[in-house]
Steps between C-alpha positions, in 0.01 A plus 500: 500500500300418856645118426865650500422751822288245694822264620735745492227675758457176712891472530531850605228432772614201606882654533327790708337302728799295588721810559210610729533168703867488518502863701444353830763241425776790374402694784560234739863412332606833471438579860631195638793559296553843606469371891780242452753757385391760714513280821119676575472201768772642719298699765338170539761280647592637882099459514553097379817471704317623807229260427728203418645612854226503723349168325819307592530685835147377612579159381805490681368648858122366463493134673303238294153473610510886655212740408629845476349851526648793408554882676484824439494459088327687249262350344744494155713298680276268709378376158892461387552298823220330497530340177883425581393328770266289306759428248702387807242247631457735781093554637428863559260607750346815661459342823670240716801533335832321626769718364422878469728616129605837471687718248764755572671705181758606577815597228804299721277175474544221207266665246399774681261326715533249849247252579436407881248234631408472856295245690148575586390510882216422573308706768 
């Protein structure tokens, strides 16, 4: 009788055990899943397009070789600019900076949000 029970025990075990390890893998699918037909990413993208913005906006009005500084950010988005401006080429400084970059949101601009750069004077 135990010979009869014993593998029919180990396959039950061994069944458990790999339903336990698929979870995390189910999980995963359906909530992916459910994000793809949902469109759950959508509050994301005026965030990316804003960022996709600015990063071809400081490439555009940066000069090569210029190191840049930026005004009157938050912190949020100094660290947003800052590594756009990296991914640019561009050094970033905190002093002796030759172009000063600024943000201004503002609804009429393309994506919500104008990028200026002036020149640095020294004095």
């Amino acid at each position: 009788m135990v010979r009869r029970l014993l593998p029919l025990l180990v396959v039950a075990l061994c069944a458990a055990a790999l339903l336990q390890a698929m979870r995390p893998a189910v999980y995963s699918a359906r909530t992916g899943a459910r994000d793809v037909f949902t469109d759950a990413y959508a509050p994301a993208a005026p965030i990316r397009e804003q960022l996709e913005y600015i990063g071809d906006e400081l490439g555009r009005q940066v000069p090569a070789g210029s190191r840049v500084g930026f005004a009157d950010v938050t912190p949020e988005w100094r660290m947003r600019l800052t590594q756009l401006a990296t991914m640019h080429g561009i050094p970033v400084v905190l002093d002796n900076a030759d172009l000063e970059v600024r943000l201004a949101f503002d609804e009429r601009a393309p994506h919500g949000v104008r990028v200026s750069t002036r020149k640095v004077v020294a004095g």
